[in-house]
SEGUPA-276975 format. One record per residue (C-alpha): residue number from 1; residue in three letters; x, y, z. Coordinates in steps of 0.05 Angstrom, whole numbers, plus 32768, in hexadecimal, padded with zeros to 4 digits. Layout:
<atom NUM,ALA,<X,Y,Z>>,
...
end
This chain:
<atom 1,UNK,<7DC6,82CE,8366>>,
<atom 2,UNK,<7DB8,8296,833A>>,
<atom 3,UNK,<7D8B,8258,833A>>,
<atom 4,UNK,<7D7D,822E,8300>>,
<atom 5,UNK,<7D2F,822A,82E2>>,
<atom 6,UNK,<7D0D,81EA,82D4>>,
<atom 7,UNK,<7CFF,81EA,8289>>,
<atom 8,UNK,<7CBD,81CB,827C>>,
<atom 9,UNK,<7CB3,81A7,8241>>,
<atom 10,UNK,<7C70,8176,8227>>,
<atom 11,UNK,<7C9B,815C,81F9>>,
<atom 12,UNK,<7CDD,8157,821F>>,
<atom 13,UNK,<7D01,8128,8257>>,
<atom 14,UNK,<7D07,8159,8292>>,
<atom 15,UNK,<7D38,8144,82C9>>,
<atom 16,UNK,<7D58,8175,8302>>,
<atom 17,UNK,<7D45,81B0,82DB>>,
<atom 18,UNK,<7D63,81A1,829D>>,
<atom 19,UNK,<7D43,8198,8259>>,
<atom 20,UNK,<7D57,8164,8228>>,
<atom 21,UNK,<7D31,8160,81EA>>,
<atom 22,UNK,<7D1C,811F,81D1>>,
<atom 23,UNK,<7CFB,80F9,8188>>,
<atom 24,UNK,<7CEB,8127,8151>>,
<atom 25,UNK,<7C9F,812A,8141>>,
<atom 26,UNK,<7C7F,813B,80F8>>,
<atom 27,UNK,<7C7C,818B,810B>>,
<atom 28,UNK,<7C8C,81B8,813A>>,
<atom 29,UNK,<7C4A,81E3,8136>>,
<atom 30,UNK,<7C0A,81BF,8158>>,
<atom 31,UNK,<7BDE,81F8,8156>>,
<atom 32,UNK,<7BB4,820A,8120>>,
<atom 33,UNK,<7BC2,823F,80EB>>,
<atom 34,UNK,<7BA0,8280,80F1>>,
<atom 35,UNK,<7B9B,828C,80B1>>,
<atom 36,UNK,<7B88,8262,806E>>,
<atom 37,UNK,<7BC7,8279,8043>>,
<atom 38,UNK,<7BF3,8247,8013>>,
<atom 39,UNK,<7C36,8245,8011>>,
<atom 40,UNK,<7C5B,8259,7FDB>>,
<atom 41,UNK,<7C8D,821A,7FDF>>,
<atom 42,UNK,<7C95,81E1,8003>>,
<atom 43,UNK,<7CB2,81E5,8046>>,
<atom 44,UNK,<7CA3,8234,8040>>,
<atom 45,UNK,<7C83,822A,808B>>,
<atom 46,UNK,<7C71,81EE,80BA>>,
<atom 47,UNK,<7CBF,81C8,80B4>>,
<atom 48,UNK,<7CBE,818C,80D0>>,
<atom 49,UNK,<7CCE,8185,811F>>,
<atom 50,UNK,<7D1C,8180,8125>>,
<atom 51,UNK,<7D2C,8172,8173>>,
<atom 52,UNK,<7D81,816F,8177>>,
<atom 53,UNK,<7D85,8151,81BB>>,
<atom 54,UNK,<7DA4,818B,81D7>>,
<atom 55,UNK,<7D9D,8188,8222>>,
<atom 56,UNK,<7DAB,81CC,8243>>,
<atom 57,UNK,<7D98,81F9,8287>>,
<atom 58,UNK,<7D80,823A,8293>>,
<atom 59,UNK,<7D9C,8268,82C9>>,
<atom 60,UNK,<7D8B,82AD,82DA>>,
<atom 61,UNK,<7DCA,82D9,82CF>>,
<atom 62,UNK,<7DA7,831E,82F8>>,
<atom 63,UNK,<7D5E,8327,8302>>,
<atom 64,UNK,<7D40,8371,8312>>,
<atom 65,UNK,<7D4B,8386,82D5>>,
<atom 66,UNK,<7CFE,83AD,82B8>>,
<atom 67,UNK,<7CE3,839F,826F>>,
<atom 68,UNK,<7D27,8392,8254>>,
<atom 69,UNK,<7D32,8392,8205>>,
<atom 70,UNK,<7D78,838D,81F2>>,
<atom 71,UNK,<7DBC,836B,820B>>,
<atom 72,UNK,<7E03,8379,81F4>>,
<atom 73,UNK,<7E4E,835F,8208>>,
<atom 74,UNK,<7E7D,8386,8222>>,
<atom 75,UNK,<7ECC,8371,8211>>,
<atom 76,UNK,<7ED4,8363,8259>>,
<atom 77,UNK,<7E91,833B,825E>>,
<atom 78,UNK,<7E60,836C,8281>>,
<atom 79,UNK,<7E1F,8377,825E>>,
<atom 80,UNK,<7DFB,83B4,8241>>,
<atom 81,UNK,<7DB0,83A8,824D>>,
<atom 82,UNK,<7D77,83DE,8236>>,
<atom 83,UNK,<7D3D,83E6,825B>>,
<atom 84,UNK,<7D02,83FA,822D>>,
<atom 85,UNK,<7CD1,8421,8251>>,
<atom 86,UNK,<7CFE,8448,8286>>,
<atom 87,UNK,<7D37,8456,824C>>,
<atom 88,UNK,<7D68,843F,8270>>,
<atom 89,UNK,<7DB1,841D,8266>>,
<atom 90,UNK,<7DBF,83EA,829E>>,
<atom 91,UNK,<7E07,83C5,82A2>>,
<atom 92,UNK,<7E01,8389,82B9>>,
<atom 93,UNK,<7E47,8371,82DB>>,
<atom 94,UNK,<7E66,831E,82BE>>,
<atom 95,UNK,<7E48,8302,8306>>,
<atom 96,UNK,<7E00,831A,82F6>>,
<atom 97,UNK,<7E11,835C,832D>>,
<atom 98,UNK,<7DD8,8392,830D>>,
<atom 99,UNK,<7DFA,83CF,8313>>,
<atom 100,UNK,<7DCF,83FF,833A>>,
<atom 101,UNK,<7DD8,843A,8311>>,
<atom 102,UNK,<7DC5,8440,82CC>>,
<atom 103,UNK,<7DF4,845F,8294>>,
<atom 104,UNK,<7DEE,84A7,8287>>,
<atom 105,UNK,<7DEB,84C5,8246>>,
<atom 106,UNK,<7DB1,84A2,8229>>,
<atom 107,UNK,<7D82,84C5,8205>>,
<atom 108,UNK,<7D37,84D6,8213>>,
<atom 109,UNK,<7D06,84A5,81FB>>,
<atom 110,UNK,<7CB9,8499,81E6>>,
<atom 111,UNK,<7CAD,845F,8214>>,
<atom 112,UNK,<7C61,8453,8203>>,
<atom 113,UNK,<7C4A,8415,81DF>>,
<atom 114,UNK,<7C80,83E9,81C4>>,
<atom 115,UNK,<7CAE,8432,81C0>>,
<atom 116,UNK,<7CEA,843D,81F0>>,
<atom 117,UNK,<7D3A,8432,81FD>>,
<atom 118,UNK,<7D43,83F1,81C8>>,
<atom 119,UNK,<7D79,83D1,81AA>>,
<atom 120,UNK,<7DC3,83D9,81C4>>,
<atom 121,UNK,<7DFB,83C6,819B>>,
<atom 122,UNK,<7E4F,83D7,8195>>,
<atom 123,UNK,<7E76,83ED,8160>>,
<atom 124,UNK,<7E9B,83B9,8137>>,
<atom 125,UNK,<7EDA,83DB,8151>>,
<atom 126,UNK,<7EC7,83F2,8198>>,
<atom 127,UNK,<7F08,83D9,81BC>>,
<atom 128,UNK,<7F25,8411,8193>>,
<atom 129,UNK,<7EEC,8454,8190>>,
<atom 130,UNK,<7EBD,8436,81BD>>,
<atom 131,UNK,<7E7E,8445,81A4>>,
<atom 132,UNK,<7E3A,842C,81B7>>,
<atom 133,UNK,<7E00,8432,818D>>,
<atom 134,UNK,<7DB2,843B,81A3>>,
<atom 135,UNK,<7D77,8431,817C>>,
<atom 136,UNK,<7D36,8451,819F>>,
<atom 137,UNK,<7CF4,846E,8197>>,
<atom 138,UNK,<7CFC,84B6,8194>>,
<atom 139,UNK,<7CCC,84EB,81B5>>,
<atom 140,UNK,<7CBD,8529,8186>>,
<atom 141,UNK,<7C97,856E,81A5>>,
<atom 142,UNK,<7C5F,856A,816F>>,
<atom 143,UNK,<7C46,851F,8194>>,
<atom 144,UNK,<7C66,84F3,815B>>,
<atom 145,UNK,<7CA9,84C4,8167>>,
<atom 146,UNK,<7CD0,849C,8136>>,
<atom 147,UNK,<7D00,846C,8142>>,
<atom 148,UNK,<7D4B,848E,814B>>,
<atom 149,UNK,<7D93,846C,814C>>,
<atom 150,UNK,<7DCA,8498,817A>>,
<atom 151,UNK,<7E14,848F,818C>>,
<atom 152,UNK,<7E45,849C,81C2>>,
<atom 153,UNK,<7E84,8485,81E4>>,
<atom 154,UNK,<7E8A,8453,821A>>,
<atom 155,UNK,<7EA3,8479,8254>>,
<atom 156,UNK,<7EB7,844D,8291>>,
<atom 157,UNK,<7EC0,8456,82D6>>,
<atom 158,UNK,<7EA0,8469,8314>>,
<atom 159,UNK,<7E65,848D,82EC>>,
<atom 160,UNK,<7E5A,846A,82AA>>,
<atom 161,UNK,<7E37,8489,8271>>,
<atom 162,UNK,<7E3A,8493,8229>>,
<atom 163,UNK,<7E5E,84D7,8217>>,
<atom 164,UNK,<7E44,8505,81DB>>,
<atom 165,UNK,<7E0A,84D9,81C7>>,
<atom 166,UNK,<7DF6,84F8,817D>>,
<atom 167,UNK,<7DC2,84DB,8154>>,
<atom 168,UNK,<7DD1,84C2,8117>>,
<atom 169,UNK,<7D92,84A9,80F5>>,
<atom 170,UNK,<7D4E,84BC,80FA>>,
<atom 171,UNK,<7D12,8494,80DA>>,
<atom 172,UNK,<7CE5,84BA,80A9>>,
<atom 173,UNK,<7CAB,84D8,80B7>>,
<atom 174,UNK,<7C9E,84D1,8101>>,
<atom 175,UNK,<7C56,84BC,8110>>,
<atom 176,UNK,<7C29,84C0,8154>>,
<atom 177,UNK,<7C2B,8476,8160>>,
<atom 178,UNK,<7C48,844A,8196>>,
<atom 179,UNK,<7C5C,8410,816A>>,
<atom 180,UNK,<7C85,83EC,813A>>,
<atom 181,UNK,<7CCB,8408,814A>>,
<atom 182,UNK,<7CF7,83CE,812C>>,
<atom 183,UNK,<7D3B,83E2,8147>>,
<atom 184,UNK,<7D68,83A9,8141>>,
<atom 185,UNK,<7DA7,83C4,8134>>,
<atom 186,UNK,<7DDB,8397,8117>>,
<atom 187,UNK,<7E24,83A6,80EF>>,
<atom 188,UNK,<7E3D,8388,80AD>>,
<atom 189,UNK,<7E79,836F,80A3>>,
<atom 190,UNK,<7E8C,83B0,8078>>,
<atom 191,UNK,<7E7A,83E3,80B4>>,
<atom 192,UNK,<7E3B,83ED,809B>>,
<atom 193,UNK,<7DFE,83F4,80D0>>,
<atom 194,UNK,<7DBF,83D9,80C0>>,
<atom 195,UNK,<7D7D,83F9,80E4>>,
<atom 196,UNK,<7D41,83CB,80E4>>,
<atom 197,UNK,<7CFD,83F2,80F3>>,
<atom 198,UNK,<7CB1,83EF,80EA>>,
<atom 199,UNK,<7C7F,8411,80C3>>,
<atom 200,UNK,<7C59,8425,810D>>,
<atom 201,UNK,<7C20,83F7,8100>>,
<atom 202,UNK,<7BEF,842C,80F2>>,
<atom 203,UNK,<7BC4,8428,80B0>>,
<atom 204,UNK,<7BEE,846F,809D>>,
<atom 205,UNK,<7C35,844A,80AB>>,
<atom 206,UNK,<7C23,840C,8090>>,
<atom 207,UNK,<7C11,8424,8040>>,
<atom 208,UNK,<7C5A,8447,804C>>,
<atom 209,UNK,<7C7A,8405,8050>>,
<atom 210,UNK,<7C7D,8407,7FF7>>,
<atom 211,UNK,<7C8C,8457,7FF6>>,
<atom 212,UNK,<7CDE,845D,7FEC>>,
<atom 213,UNK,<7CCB,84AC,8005>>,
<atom 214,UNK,<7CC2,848C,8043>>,
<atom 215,UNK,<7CE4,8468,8080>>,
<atom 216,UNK,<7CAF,8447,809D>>,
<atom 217,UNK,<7CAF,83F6,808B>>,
<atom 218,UNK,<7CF8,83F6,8070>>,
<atom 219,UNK,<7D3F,83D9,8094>>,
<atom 220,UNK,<7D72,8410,8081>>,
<atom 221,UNK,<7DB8,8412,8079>>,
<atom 222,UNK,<7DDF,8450,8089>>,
<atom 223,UNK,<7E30,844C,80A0>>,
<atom 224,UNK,<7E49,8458,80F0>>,
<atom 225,UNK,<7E43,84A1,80E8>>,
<atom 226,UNK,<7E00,84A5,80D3>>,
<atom 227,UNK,<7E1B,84B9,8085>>,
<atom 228,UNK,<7DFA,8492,8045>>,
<atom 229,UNK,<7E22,845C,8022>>,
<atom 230,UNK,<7E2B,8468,7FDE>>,
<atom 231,UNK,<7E15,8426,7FCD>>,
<atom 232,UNK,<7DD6,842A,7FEA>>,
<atom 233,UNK,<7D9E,840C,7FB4>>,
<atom 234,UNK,<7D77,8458,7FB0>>,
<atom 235,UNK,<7DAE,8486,7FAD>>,
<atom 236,UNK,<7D96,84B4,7F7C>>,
<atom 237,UNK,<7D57,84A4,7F79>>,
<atom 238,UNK,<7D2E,84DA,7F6F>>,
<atom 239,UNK,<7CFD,84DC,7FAF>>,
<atom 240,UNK,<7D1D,849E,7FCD>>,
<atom 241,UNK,<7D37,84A5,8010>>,
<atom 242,UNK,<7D83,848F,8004>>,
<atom 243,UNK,<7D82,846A,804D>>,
<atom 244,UNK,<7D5E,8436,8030>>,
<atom 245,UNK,<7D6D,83E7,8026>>,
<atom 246,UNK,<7D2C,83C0,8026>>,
<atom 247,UNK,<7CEF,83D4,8027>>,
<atom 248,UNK,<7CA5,83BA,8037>>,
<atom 249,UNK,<7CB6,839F,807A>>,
<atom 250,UNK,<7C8A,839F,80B4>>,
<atom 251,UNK,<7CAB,83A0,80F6>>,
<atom 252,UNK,<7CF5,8382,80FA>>,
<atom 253,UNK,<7D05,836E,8142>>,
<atom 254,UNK,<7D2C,833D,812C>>,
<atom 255,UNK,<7D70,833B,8102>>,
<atom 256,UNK,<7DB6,831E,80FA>>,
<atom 257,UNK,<7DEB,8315,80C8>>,
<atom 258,UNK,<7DF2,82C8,80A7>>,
<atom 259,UNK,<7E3D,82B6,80C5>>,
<atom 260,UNK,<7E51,8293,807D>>,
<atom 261,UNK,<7E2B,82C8,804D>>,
<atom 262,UNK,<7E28,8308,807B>>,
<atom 263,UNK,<7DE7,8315,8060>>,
<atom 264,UNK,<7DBD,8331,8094>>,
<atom 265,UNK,<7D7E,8307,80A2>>,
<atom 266,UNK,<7D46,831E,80C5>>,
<atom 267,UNK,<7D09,8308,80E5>>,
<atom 268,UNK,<7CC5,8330,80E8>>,
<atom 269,UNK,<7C8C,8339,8104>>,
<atom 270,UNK,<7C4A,8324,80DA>>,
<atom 271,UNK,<7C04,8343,80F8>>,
<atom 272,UNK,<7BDD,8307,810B>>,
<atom 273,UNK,<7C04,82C9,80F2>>,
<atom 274,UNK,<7C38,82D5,80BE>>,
<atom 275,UNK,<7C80,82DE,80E2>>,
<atom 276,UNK,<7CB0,82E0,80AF>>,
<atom 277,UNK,<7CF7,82C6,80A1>>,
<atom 278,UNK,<7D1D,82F6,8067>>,
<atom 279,UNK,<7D60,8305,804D>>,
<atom 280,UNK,<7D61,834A,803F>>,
<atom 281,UNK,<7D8B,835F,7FFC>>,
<atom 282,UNK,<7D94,839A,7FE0>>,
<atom 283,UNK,<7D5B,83BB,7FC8>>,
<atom 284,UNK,<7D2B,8389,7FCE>>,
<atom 285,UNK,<7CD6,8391,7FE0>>,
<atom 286,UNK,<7CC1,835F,8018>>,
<atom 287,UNK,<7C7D,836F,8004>>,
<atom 288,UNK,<7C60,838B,8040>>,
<atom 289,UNK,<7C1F,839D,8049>>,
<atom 290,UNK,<7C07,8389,7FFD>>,
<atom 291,UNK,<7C1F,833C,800D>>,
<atom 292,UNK,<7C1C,831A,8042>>,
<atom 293,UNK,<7C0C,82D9,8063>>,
<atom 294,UNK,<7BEE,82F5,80A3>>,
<atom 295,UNK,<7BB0,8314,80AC>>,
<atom 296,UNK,<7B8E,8353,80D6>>,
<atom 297,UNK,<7B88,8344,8122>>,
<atom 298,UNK,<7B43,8335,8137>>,
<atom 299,UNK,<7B19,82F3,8138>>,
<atom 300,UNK,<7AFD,830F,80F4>>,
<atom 301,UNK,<7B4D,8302,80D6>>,
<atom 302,UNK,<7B3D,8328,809C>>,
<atom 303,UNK,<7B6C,8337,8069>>,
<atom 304,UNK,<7BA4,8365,8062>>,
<atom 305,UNK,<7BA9,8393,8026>>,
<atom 306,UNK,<7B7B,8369,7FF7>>,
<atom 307,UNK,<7B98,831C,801A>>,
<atom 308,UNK,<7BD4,8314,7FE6>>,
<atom 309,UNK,<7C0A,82E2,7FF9>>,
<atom 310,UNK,<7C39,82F0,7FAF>>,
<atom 311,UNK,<7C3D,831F,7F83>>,
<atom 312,UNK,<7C79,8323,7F48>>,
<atom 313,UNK,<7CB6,8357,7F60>>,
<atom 314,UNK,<7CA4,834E,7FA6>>,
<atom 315,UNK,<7CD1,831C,7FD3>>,
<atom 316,UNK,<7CB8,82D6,7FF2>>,
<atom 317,UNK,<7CCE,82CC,8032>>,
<atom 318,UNK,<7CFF,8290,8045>>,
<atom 319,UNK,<7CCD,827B,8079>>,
<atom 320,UNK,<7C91,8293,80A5>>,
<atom 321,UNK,<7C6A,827B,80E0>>,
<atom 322,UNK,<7C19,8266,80EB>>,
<atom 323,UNK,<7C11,827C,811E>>,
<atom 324,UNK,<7C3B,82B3,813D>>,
<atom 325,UNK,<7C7B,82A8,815F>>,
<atom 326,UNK,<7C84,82F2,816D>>,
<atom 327,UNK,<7CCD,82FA,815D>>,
<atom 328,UNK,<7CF3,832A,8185>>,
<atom 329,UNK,<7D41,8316,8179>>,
<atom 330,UNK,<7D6F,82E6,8157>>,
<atom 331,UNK,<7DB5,82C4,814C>>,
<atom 332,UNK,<7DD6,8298,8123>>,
<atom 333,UNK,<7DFD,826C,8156>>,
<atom 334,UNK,<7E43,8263,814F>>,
<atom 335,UNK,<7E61,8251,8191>>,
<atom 336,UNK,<7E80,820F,81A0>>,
<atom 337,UNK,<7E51,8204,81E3>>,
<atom 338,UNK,<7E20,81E8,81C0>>,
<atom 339,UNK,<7E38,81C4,8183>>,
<atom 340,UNK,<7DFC,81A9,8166>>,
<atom 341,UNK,<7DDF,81F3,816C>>,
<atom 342,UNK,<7E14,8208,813E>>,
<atom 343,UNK,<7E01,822B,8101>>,
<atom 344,UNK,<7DB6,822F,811C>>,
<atom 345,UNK,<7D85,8263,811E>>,
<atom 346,UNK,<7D64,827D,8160>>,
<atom 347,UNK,<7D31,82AD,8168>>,
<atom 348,UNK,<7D14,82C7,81AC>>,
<atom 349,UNK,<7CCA,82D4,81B0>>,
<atom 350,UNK,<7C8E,82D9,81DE>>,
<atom 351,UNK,<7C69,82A5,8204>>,
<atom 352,UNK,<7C3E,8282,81C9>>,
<atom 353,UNK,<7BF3,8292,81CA>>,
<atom 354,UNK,<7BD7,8251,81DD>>,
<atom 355,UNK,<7C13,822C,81F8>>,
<atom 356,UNK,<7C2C,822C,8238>>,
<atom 357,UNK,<7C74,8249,8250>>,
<atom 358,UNK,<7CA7,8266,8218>>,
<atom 359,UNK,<7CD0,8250,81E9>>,
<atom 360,UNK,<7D10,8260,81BA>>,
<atom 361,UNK,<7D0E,8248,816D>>,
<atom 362,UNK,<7D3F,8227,815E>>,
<atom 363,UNK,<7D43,821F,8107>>,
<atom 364,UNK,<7D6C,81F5,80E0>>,
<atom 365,UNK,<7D84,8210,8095>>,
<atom 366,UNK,<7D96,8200,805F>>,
<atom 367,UNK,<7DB9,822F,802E>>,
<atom 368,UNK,<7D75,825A,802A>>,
<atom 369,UNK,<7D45,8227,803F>>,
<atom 370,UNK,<7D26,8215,8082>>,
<atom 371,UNK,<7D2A,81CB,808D>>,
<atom 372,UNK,<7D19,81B9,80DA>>,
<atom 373,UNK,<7CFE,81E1,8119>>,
<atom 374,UNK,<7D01,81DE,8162>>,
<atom 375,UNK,<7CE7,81FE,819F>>,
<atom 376,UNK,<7D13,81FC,81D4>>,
<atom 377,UNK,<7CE8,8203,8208>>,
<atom 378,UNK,<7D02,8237,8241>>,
<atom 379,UNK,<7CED,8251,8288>>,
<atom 380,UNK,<7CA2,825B,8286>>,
<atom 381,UNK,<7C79,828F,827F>>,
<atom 382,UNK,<7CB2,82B7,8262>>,
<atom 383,UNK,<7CAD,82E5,8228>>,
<atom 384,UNK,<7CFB,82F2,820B>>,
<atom 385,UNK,<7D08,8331,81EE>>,
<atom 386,UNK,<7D4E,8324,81D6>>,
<atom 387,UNK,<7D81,82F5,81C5>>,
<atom 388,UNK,<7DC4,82F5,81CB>>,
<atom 389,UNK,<7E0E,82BE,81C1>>,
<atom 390,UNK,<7E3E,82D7,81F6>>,
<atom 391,UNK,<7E8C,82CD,81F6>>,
<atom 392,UNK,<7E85,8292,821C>>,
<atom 393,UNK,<7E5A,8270,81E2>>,
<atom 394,UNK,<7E17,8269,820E>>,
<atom 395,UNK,<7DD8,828B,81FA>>,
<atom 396,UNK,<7DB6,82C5,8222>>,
<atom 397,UNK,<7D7A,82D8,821F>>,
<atom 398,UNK,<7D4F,8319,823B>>,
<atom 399,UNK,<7D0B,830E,825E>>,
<atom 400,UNK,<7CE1,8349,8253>>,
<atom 401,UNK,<7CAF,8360,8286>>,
<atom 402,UNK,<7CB1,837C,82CD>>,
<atom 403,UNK,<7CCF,8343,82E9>>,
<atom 404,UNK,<7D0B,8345,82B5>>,
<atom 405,UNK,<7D41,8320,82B1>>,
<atom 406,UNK,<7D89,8302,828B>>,
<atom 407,UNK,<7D7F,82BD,8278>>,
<atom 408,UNK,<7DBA,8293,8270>>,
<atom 409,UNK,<7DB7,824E,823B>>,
<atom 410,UNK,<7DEF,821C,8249>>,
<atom 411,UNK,<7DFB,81D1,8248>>,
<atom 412,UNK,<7DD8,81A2,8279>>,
<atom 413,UNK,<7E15,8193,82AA>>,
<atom 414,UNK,<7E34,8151,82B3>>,
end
């Protein structure tokens, strides 16, 4: 069943449940920084307010679906949702129908903390071998779990499942913690799978985030079967983990490739304040935890590492946000539905501390540069967990919780 929710906006013309945004103000952020910090460049955070005049409506697609964190297309326009904390694979049918039964196959998850089933994504040529790919949190006997990435084949039919799920990428070493999993999962235009993760937040992850011996704090970049590309910037390297593409991140749960460059952009989390917006290239430090413009959560915000913001050899991110806007998913739009969307950034996150309902950012760039910001402002409270363009050009997006749900974005009507 669907019914459409009233978006509620302070800055936007609300009429029969649908939002249209209206005059651009100086700046999108009205609260107050966290954190004291300079930028390194102008426009580096706080762009100016950039409202399109995009009116749109959002309609629940299912409902009933429990803390989910991932959404993928099928060909024939069902959905493949995760649900975090029970590990499981729903389908969701094109009218919204939740099927009843989950998808077999799946493998066993950690589901404490921020750790379960995760991302969900196909293989570039699944109308042909189709493969699905998981990224999880993965229980070990000794009490430790890492973040994993498995495959199997789409079987369909009165039972669905995935059939001969192998996993094809571990993270190194596994830790006893129940955070900072990353797991986006997203395919380059050359086949290649790139594996976002976290460093697992502890103070024992996070100095791991600069050691190439380790996994923890870097986005990876391994091919379909699990097997190292050649190419890979520390092939060779003696005690360098070969997986490895970037390093010094802190906890990727969002990432997507640029449709011009196909260069995959990510955003990340920052601890308290300090979200960032990176292109990840080959080889490159994103600095994490020696720079930084966040700082340790607490009222005391004291510094992290010893409160650097630069430092030479290590990479300045495109962007970042003062406060949070915990990021948790992103596209580059492309559709046609919403043509003043097109070529736009949107990231999901959580209800803002401090404001009321939720929101979407919406960015504007330029070539590498950041030059306007939006909130759409969405059903309220609503924390989204993932964000997705489906075939029919509107944007979907995952409410986590109990009460979770398929949210669907499309043009005010008439």
């Amino acid at each position: 069943m669907r019914r459409v929710f009233k978006a509620v906006s302070t800055a936007a013309a609300i009429t029969s449940g649908v939002l249209t945004a209206t005059s651009a103000s100086a700046q999108v952020e009205t609260r107050p920084p966290i954190t004291s910090y300079k930028p390194a460049f102008a426009g580096q955070t706080r762009a100016p307010e950039q409202k399109l005049g995009v009116a749109f409506e959002a309609t629940t697609v299912t409902s009933g679906l429990q803390f989910p964190w991932s959404l993928a297309f099928l060909p024939d326009g069902r959905m493949l949702v995760t649900e975090r904390r029970a590990g499981k694979l729903r389908v969701v049918a094109k009218d919204g129908t939740l099927v009843a039964a989950p998808v077999e196959g799946t493998p066993a998850v950690f589901s404490g903390g921020q750790g379960g089933l995760l991302d969900v994504v196909l293989d570039p040529a699944f109308k042909t071998n189709g493969l699905v790919y998981l990224s999880y949190a993965e229980p070990n006997a000794d009490g430790t779990n890492n973040t994993a990435v498995a495959r199997g084949k789409w079987v369909d039919g009165p039972t669905l499942k995935l059939e001969g799920l192998t996993v094809i990428y571990r993270q190194r070493p596994a830790m006893a913690s129940p955070l900072h999993f990353g797991s986006r999962l997203v395919f380059a235009r050359d086949g290649k799978l790139f594996v976002t993760q976290g460093e697992r937040s502890i103070p024992a992850g996070q100095k791991q985030a600069q050691d190439l011996a380790s996994g923890l704090g870097k986005i990876v970049r391994i091919n379909p079967d699990g097997s190292i590309p050649k190419d890979n910037p520390f092939v060779g390297r003696e005690g360098a983990q070969p997986e490895i593409f970037s390093y010094g991140n802190r906890n990727v749960q969002a990432a997507a490739l640029h449709p011009q460059t196909g260069e995959l952009w990510e955003v990340e989390f920052g601890p308290q304040a300090g979200d960032e917006l990176n292109i990840i290239r080959k080889g490159r430090d994103y600095g994490w935890p020696t720079i930084t413009y966040g700082v340790n959560y607490g009222p005391a915000k004291t510094p992290i590492t010893g409160g650097e913001t630069q430092r030479p050899g290590m990479e300045q991110p495109l962007y970042y946000w003062d406060p949070t806007i915990a990021p948790s998913g992103m596209i580059f739009y492309t559709g046609s539905l919403f043509p003043k969307w097109k070529g736009s950034l949107l990231i999901a996150g959580k209800q803002p501390q401090g404001l009321p309902g939720g929101f979407v950012t919406r960015l504007t760039v330029k070539g590498e540069k950041v030059v306007g910001e939006e909130r759409l402002e969405t059903p309220a409270p609503a924390n989204w967990r993932d964000i997705r363009q489906g075939p029919d050009g509107a944007v979907y997006l995952l409410k986590d919780g109990t009460a979770g749900a398929i949210v669907k974005l499309t043009p005010k009507k008439g």
